[in-house]
C-alpha positions as CSV (number, residue, x, y, z in Angstrom):
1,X,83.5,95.1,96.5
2,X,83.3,98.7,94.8
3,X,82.9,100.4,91.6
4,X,86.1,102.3,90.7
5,X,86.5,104.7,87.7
6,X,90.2,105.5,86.1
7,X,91.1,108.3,84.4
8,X,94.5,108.3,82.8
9,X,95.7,108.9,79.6
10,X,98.0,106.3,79.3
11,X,96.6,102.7,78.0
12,X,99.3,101.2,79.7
13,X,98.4,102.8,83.1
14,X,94.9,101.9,82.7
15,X,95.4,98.6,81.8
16,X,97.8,97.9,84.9
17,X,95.4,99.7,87.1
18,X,92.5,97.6,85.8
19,X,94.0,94.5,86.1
20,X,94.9,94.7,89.7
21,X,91.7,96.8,91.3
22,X,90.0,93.7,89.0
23,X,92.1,91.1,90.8
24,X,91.0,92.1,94.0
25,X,87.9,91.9,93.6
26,X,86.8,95.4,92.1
27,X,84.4,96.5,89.1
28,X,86.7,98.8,87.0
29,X,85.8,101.5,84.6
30,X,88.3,103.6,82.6
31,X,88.7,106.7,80.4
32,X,91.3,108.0,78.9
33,X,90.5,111.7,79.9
34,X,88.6,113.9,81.8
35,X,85.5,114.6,79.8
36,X,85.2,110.9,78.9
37,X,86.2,110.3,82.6
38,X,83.0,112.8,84.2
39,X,80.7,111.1,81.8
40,X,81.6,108.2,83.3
41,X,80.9,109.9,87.1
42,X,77.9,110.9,86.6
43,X,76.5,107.8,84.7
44,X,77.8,105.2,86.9
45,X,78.4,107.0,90.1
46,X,81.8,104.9,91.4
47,X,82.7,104.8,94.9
48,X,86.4,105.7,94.1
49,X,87.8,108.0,91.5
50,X,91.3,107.6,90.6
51,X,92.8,110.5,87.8
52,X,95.6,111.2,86.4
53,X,96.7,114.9,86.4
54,X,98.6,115.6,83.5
55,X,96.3,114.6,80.4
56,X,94.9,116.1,77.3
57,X,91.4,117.6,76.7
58,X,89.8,117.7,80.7
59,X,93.0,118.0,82.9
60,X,93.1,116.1,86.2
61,X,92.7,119.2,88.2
62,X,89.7,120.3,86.5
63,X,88.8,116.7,86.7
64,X,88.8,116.6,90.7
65,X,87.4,120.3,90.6
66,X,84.2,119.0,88.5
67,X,84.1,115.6,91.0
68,X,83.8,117.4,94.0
69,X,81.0,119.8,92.4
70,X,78.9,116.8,92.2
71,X,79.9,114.5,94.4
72,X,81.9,116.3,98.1
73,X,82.4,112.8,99.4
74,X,83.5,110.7,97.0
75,X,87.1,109.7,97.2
76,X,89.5,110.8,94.8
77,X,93.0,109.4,94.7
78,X,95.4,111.6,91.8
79,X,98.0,110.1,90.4
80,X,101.2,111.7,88.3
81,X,104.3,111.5,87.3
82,X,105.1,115.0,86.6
83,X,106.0,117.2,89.2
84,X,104.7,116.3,93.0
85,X,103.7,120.2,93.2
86,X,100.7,118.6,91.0
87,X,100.0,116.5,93.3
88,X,100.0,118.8,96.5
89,X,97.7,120.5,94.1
90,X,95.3,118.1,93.6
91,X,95.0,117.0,97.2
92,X,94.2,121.1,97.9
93,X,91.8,121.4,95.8
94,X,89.7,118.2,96.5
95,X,91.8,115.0,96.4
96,X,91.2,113.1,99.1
97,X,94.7,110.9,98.3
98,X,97.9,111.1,95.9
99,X,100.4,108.8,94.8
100,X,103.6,109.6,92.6
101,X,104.0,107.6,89.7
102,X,105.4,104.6,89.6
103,X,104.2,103.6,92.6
104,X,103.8,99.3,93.4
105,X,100.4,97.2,93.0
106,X,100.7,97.2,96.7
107,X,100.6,100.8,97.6
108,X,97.8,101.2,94.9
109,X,96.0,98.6,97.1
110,X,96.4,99.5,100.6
111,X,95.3,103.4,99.3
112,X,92.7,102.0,97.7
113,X,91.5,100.3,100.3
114,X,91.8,103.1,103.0
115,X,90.1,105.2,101.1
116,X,87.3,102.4,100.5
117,X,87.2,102.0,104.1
118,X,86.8,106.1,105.0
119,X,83.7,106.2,102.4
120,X,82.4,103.4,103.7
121,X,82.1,105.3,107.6
């Protein structure tokens, strides 16, 4: 299947996420911020990049803003559940997808896979 990296601060969220993109078949890497998280990018090169937007240290804007400096194709899905105007954000400056927090396993896939699928073209 692919290689996915998460970025979310939240263990729980991570944990969740990791546990389903695993269960369908996915390789799964997480950090729980953005600096950890573009370390990751640029050392494994993931075919999907899901973030969080609110977190400490790296934010998820800046996140997605450093993303599409070194990748412009990869797809990035941003996740919150702060205010949707983050997400509208995100998706303006370079998120290819968002999703509002809590969102079901479900939705998570069927993005996920899109998004998958529009890389893969």
């Amino acid at each position: 299947m692919a290689i996915i990296l998460i970025i979310d601060d939240e263990l729980s969220m991570r944990r969740l996420l990791t546990r389903a993109l695993s269960n369908a078949g996915h390789t799964v890497y997480d950090a729980p911020d953005g600096g950890a998280g573009l370390q990751l990018f640029r050392d494994i090169g993931p075919a999907l990049v899901i973030t969080d937007i609110v977190m400490p240290d790296v934010e998820g804007i800046e996140t997605i803003r450093s993303v599409r400096r070194d990748d412009m194709h990869v797809p990035i899905l941003a996740i919150s559940g702060s205010d949707p105007v983050y997400l509208r954000f995100a998706t303006e400056l370079g998120a290819t997808a968002a999703l509002r927090k809590p969102f079901a396993v479900d939705q998570l896939l069927t993005t996920v896979d899109a998004l998958l699928c529009t890389e893969s073209r």
